[in-house]
C-alpha positions in Angstrom: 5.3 150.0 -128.9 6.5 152.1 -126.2 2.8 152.5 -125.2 2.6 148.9 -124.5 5.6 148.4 -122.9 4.3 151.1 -120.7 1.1 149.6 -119.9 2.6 146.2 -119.2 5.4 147.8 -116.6 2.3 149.6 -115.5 0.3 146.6 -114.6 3.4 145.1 -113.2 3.7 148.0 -110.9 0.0 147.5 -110.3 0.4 143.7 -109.3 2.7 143.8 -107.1 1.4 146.8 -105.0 -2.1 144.9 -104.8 0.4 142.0 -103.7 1.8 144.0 -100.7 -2.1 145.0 -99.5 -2.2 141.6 -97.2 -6.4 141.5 -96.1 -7.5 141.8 -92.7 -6.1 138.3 -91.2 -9.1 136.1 -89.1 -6.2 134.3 -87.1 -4.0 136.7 -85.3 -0.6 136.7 -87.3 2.7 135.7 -86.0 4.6 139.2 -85.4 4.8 141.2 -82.9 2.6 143.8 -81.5 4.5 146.6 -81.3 3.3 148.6 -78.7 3.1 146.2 -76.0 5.6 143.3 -77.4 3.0 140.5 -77.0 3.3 137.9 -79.4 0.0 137.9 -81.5 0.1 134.2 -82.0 -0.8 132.1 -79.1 1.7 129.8 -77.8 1.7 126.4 -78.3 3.1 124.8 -74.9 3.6 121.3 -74.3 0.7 119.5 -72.6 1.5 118.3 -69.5 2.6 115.2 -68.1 -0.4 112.8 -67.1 -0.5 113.2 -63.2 1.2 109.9 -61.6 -1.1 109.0 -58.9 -0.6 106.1 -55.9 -2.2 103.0 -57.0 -5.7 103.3 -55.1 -5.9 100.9 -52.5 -9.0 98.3 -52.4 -10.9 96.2 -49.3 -8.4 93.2 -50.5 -5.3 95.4 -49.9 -6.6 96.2 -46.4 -7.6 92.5 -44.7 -4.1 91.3 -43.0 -2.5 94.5 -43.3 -0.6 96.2 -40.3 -2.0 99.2 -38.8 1.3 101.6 -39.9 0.7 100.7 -43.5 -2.9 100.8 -43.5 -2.2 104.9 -41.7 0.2 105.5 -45.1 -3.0 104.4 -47.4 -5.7 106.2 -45.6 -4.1 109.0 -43.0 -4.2 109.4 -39.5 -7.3 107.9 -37.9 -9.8 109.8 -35.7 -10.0 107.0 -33.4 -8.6 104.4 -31.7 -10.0 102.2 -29.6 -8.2 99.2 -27.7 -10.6 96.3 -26.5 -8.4 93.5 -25.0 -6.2 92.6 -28.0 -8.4 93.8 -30.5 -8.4 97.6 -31.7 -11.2 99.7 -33.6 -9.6 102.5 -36.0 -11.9 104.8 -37.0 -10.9 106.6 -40.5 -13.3 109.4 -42.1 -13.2 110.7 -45.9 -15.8 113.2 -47.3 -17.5 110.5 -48.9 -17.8 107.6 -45.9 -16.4 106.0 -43.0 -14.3 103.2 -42.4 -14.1 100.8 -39.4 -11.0 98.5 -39.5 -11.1 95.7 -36.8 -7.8 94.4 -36.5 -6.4 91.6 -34.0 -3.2 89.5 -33.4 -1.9 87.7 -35.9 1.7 85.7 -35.0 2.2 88.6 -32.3 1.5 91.4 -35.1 -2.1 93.5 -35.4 -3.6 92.6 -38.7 -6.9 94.0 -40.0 -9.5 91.7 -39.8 -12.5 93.1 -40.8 -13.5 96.6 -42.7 -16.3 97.6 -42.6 -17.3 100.9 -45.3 -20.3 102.8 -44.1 -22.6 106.6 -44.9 -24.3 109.1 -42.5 -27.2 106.6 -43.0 -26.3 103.3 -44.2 -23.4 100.2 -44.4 -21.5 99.5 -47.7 -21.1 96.8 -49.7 -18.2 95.3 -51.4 -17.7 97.5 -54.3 -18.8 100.3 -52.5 -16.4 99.6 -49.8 -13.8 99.8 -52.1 -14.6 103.5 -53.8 -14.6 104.6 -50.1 -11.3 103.4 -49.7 -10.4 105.3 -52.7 -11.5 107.9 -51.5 -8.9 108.2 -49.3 -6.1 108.3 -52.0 
């Protein structure tokens, strides 16, 4: 009897040393490493915020609109040109280049016309309008 209760105490013993014996982990673990006092886990961090962008301005947003505002959408232009009371401004993004005609309007310069052109050809209406996103 005191054989068995032996072997059984035994086994035990047995048991929970082959409990302690953890196997190599495939994921890192979460403790420390000691020497260098990394974490072994990766972090989880938040993701971040989706980027608020302006609202991309289109051809419609353009026609009747003052040259000052029309500078806020699409920068400083690289030329201006004065013909009686018309003006020509001349705005450039990698993508294309935009003419905006603008003339009087009750005593105020309005754009009149766009125009949306490439290095080799004019723009139509939906194309005018991803050049002027372009700007944004």
């Amino acid at each position: 009897m005191a054989q068995r209760i032996g072997a059984v105490i035994l086994v035990a013993l047995f048991l929970a040393g082959c409990s302690l014996v953890q196997p190599e982990p495939t994921q890192p673990s979460s403790r420390s490493n000691a020497a260098t006092g990394a974490s072994a886990v990766p972090q989880r961090t938040a993701a971040p915020p989706p980027r608020r962008t302006a609202p991309r301005a289109t051809l419609s947003d353009l026609i009747g609109t003052a040259p000052d505002r029309i500078d806020r959408l699409l920068g400083t232009p690289e030329l201006v040109r004065r013909e009686g009371a018309g003006e020509l401004r001349l705005y450039r993004s990698k993508s294309c280049v935009l003419h905006v005609f603008l003339y009087p309007r009750n005593g105020t310069p309005v754009a009149t016309h766009i125009e949306a052109r490439t290095e080799t050809a004019r723009l139509d209406s939906p194309q005018t309008d991803r050049c002027i996103a372009s700007f944004s």
